[in-house]
mmCIF file of the N, C-alpha and C atoms, coordinates in Angstrom:
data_MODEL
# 
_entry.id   MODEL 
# 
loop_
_atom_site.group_PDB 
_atom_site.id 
_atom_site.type_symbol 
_atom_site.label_atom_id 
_atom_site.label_alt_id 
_atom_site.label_comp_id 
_atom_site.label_asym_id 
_atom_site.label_entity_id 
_atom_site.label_seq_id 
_atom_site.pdbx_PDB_ins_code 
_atom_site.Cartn_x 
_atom_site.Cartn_y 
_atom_site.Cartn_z 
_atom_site.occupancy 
_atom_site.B_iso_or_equiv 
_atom_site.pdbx_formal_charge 
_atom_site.auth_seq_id 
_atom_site.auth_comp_id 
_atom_site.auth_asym_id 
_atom_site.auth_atom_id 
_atom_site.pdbx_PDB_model_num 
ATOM 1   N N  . UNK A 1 1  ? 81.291  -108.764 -55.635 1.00 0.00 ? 1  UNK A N  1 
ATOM 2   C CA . UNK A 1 1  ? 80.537  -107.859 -54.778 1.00 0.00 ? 1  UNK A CA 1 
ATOM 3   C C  . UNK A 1 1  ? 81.345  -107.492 -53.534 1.00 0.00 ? 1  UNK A C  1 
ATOM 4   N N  . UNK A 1 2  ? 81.861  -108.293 -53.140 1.00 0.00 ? 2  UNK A N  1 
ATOM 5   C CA . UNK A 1 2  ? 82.526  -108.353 -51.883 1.00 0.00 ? 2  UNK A CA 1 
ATOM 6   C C  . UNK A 1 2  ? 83.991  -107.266 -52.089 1.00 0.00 ? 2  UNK A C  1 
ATOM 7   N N  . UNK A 1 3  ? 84.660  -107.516 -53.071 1.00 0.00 ? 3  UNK A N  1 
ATOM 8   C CA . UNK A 1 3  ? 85.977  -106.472 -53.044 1.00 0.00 ? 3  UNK A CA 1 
ATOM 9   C C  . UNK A 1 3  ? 85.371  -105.258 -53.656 1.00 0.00 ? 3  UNK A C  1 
ATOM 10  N N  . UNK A 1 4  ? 84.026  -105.200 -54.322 1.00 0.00 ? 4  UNK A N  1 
ATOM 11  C CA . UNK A 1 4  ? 83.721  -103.575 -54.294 1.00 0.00 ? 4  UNK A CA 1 
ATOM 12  C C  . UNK A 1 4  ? 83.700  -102.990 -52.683 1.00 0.00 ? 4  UNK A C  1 
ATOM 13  N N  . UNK A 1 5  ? 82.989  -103.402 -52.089 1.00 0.00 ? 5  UNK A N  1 
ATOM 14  C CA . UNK A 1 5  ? 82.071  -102.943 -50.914 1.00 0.00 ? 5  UNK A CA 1 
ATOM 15  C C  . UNK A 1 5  ? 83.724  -102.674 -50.278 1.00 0.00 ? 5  UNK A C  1 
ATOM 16  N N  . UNK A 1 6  ? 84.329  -103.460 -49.698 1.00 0.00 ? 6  UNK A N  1 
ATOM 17  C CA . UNK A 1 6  ? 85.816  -103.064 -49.591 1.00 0.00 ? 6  UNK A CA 1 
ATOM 18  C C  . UNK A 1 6  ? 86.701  -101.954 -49.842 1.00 0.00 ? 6  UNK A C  1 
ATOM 19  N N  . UNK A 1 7  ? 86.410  -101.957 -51.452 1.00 0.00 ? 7  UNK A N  1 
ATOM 20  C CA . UNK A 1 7  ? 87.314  -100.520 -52.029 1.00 0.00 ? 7  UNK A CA 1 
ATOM 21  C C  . UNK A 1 7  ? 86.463  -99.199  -51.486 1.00 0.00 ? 7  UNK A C  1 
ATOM 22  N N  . UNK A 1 8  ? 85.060  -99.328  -51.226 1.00 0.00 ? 8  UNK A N  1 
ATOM 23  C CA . UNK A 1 8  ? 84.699  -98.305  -51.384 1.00 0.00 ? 8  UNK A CA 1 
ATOM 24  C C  . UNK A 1 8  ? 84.649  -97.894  -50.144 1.00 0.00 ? 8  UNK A C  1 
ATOM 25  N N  . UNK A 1 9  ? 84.664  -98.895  -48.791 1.00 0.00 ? 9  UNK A N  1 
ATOM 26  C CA . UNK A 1 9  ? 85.749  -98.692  -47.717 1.00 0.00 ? 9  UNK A CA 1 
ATOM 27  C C  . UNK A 1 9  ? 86.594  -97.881  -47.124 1.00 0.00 ? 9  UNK A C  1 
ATOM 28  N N  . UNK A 1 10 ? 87.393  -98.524  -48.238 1.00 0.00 ? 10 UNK A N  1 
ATOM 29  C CA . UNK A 1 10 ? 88.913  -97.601  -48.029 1.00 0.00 ? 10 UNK A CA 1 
ATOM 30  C C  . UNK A 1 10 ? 88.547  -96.637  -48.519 1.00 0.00 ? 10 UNK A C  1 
ATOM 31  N N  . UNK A 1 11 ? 88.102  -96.250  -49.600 1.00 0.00 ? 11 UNK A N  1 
ATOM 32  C CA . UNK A 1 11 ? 87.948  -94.648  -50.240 1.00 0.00 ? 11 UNK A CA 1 
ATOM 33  C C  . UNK A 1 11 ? 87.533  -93.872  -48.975 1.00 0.00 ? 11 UNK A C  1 
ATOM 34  N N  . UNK A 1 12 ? 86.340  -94.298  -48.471 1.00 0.00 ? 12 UNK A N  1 
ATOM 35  C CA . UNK A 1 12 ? 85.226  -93.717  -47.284 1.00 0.00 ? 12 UNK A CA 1 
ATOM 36  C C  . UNK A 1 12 ? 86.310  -93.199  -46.062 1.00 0.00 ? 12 UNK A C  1 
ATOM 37  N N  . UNK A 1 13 ? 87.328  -94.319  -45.881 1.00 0.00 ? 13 UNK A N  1 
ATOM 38  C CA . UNK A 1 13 ? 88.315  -94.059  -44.809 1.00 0.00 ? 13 UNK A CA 1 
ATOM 39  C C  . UNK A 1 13 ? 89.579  -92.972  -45.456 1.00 0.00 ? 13 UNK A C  1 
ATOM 40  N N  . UNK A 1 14 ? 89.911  -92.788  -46.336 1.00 0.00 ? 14 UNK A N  1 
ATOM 41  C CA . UNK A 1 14 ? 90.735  -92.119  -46.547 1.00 0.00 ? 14 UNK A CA 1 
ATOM 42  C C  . UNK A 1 14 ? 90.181  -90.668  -47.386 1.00 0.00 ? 14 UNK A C  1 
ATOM 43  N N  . UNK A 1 15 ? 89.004  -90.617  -47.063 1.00 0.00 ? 15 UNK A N  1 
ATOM 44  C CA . UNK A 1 15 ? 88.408  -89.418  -47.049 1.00 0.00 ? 15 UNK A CA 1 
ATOM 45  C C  . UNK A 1 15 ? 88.491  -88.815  -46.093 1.00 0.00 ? 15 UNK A C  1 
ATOM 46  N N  . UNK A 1 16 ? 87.517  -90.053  -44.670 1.00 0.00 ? 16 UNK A N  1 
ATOM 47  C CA . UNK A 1 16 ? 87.641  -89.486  -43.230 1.00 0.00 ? 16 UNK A CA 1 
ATOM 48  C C  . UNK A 1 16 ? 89.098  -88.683  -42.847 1.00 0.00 ? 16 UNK A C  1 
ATOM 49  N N  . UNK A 1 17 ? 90.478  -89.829  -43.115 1.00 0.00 ? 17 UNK A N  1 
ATOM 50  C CA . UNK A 1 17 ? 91.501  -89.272  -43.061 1.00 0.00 ? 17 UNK A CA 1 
ATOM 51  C C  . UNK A 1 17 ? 92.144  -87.800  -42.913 1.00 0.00 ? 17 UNK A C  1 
ATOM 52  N N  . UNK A 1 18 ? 92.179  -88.129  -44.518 1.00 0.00 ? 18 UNK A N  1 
ATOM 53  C CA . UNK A 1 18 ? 92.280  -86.655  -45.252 1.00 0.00 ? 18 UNK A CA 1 
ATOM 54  C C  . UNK A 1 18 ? 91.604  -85.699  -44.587 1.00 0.00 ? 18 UNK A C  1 
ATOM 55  N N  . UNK A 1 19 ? 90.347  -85.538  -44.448 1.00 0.00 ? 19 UNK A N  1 
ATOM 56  C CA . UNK A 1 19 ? 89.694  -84.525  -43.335 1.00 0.00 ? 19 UNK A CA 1 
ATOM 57  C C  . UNK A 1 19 ? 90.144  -84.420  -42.060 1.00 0.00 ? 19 UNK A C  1 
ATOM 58  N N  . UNK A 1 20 ? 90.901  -85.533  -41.695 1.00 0.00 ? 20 UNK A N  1 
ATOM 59  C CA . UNK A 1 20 ? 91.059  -85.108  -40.192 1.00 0.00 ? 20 UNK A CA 1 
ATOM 60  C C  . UNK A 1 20 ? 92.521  -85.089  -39.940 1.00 0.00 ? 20 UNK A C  1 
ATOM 61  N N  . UNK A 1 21 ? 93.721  -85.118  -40.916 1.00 0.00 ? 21 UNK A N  1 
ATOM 62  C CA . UNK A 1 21 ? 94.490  -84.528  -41.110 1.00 0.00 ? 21 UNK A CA 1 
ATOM 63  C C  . UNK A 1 21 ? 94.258  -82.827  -41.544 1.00 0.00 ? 21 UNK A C  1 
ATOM 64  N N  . UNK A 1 22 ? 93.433  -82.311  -42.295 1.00 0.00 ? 22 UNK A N  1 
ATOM 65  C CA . UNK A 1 22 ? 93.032  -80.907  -42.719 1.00 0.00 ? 22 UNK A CA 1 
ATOM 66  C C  . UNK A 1 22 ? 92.997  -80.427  -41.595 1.00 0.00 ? 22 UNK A C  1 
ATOM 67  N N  . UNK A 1 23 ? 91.844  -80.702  -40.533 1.00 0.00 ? 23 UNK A N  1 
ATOM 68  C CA . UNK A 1 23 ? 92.068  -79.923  -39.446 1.00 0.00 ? 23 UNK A CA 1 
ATOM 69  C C  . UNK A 1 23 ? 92.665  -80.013  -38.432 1.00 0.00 ? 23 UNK A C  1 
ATOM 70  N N  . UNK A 1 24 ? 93.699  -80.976  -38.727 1.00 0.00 ? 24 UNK A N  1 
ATOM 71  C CA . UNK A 1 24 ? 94.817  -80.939  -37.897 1.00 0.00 ? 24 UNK A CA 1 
ATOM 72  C C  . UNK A 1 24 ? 94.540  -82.259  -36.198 1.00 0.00 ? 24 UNK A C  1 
ATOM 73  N N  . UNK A 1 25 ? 93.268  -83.000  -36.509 1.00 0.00 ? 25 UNK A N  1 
ATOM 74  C CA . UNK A 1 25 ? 93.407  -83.855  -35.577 1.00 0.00 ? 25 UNK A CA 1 
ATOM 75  C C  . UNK A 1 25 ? 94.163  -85.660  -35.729 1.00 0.00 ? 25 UNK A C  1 
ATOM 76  N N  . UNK A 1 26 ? 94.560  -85.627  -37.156 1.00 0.00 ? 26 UNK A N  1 
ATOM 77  C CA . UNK A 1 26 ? 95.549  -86.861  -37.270 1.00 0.00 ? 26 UNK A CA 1 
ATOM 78  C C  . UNK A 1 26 ? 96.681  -86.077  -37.634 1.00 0.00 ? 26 UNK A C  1 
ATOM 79  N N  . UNK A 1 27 ? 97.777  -87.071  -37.800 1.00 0.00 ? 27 UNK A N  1 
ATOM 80  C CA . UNK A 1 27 ? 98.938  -86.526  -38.894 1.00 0.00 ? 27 UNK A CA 1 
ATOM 81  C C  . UNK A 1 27 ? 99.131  -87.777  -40.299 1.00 0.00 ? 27 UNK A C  1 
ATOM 82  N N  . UNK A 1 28 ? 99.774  -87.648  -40.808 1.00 0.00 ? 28 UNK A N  1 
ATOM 83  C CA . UNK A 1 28 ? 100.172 -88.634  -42.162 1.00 0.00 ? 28 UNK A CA 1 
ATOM 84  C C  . UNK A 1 28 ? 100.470 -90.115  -41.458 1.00 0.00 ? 28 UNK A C  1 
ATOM 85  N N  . UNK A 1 29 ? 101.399 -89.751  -40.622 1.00 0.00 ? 29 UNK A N  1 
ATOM 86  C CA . UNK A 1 29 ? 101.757 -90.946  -39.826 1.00 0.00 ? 29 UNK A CA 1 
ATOM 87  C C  . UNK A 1 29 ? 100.925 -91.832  -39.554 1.00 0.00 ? 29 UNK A C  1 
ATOM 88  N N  . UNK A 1 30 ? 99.754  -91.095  -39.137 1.00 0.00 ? 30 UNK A N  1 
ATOM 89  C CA . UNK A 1 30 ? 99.065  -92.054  -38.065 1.00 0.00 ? 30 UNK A CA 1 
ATOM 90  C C  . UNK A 1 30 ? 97.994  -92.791  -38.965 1.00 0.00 ? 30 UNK A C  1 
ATOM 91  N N  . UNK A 1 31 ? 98.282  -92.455  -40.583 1.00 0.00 ? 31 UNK A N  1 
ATOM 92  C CA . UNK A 1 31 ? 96.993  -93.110  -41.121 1.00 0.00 ? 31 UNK A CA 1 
ATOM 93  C C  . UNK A 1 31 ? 98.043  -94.693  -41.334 1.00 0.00 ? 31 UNK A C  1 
ATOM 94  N N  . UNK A 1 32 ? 97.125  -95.723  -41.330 1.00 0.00 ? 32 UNK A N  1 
ATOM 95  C CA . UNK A 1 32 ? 97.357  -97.351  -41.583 1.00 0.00 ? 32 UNK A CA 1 
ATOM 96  C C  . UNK A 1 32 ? 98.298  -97.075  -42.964 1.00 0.00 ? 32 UNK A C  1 
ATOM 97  N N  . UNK A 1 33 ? 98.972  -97.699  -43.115 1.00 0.00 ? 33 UNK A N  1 
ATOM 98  C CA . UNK A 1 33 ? 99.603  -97.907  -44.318 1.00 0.00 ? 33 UNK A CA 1 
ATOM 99  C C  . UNK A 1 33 ? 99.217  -98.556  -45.939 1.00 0.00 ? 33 UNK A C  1 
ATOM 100 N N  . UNK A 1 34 ? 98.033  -99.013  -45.207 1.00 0.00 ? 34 UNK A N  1 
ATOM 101 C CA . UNK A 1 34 ? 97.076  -99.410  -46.434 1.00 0.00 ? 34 UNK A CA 1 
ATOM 102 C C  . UNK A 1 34 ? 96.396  -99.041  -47.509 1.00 0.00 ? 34 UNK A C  1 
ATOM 103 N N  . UNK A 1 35 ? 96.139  -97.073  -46.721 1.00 0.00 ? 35 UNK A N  1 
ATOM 104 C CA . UNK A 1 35 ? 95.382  -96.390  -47.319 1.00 0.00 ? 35 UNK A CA 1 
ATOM 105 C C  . UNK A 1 35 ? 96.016  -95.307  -47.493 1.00 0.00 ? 35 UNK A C  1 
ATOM 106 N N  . UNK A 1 36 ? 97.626  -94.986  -47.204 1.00 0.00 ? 36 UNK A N  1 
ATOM 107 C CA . UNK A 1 36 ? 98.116  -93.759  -47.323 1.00 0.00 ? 36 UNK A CA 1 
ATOM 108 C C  . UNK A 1 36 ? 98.313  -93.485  -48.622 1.00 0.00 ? 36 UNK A C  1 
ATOM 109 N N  . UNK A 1 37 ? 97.788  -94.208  -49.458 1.00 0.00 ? 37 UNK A N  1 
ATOM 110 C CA . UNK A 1 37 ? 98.395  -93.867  -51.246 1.00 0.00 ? 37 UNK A CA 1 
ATOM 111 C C  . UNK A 1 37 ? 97.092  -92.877  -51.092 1.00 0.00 ? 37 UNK A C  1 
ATOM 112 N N  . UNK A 1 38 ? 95.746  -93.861  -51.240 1.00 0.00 ? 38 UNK A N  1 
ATOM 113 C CA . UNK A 1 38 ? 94.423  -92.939  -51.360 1.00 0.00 ? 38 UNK A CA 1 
ATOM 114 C C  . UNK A 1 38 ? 94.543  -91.721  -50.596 1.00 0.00 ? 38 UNK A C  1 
ATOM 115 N N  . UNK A 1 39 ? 95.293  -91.533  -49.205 1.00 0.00 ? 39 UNK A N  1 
ATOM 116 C CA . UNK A 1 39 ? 94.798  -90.213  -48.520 1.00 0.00 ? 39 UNK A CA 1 
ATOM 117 C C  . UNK A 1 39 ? 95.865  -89.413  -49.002 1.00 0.00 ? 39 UNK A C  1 
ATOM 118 N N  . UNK A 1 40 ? 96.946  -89.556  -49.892 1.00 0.00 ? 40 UNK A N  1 
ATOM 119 C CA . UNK A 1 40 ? 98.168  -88.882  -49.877 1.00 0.00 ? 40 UNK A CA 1 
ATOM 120 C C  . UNK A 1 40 ? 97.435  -88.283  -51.275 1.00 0.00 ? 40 UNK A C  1 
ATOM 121 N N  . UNK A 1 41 ? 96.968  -88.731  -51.966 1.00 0.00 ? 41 UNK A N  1 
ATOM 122 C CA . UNK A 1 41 ? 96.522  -88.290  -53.529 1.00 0.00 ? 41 UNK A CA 1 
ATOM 123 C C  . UNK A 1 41 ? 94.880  -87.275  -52.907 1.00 0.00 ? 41 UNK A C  1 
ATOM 124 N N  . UNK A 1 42 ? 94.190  -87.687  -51.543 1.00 0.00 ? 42 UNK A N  1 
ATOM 125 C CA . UNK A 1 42 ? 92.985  -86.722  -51.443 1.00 0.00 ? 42 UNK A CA 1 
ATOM 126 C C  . UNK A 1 42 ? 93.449  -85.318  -51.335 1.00 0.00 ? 42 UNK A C  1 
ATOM 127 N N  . UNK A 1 43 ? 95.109  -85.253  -50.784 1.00 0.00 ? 43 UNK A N  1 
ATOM 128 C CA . UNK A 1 43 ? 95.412  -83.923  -50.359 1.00 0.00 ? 43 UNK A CA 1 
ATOM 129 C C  . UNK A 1 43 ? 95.951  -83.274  -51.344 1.00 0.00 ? 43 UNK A C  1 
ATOM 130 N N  . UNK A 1 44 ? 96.772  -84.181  -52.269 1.00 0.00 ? 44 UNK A N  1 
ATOM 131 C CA . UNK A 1 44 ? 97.329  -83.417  -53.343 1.00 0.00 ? 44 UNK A CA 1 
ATOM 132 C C  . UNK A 1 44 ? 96.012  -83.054  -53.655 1.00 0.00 ? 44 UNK A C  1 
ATOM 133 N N  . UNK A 1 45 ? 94.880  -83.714  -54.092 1.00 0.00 ? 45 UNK A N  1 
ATOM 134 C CA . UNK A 1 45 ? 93.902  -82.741  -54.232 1.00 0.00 ? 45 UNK A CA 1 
ATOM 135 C C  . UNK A 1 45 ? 93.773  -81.720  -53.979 1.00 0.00 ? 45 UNK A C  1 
ATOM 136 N N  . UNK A 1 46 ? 93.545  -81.462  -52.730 1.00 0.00 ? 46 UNK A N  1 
ATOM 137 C CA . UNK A 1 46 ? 92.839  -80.521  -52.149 1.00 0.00 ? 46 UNK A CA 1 
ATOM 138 C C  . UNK A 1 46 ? 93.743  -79.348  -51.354 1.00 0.00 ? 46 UNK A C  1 
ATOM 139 N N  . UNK A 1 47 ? 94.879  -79.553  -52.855 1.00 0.00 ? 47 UNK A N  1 
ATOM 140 C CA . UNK A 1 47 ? 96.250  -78.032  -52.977 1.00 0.00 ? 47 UNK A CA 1 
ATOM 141 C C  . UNK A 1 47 ? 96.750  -78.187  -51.063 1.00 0.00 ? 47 UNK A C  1 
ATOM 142 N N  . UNK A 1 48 ? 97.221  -79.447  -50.569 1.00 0.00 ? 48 UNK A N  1 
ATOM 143 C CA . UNK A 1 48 ? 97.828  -79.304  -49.137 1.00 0.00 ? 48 UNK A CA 1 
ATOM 144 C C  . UNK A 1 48 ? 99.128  -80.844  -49.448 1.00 0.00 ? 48 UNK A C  1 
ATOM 145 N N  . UNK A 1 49 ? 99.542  -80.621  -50.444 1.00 0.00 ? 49 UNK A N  1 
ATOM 146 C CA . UNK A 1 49 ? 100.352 -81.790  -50.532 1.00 0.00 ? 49 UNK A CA 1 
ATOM 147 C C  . UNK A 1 49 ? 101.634 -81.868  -49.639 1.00 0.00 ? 49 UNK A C  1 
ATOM 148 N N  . UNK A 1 50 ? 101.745 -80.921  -48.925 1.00 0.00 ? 50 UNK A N  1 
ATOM 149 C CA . UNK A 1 50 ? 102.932 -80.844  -47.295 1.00 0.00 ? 50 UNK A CA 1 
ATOM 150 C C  . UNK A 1 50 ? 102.740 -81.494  -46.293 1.00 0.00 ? 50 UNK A C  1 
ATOM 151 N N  . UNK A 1 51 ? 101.089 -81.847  -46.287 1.00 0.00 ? 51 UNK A N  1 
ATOM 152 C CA . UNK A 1 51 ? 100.381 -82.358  -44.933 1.00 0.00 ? 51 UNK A CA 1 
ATOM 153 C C  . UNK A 1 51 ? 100.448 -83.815  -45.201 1.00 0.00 ? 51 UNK A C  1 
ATOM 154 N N  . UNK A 1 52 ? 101.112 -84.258  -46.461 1.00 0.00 ? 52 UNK A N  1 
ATOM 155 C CA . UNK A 1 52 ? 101.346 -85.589  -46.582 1.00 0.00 ? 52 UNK A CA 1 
ATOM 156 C C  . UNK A 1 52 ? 103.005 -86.025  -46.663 1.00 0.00 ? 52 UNK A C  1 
ATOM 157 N N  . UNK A 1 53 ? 103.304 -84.999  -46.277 1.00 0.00 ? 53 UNK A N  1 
ATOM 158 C CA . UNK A 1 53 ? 104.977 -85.470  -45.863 1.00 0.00 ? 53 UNK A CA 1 
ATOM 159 C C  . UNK A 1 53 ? 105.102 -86.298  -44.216 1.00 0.00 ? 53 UNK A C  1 
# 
């Protein structure tokens, strides 16, 4: 129970991320290193895969 609630966490945070790289108030950098796989794959999503360089 405990490492779901966790993963779904990080998902939640590297959503936030991803959104706030989109409009330009983080950069790639500044996300934790923990979660830059998840936020680097939300953008390839979402056709901005530059904003994860």
């Amino acid at each position: 129970m405990c490492r779901r609630i966790f993963r779904e966490e990080v998902e939640t945070m590297a959503v936030i991320y991803a959104t706030l790289i989109v409009k330009g108030k983080k950069t790639f950098d500044q996300v934790p290193e923990r979660i830059q796989a998840q936020v680097k794959e939300l953008l390839v999503d979402l056709d901005v895969p530059e904003l994860a360089e």
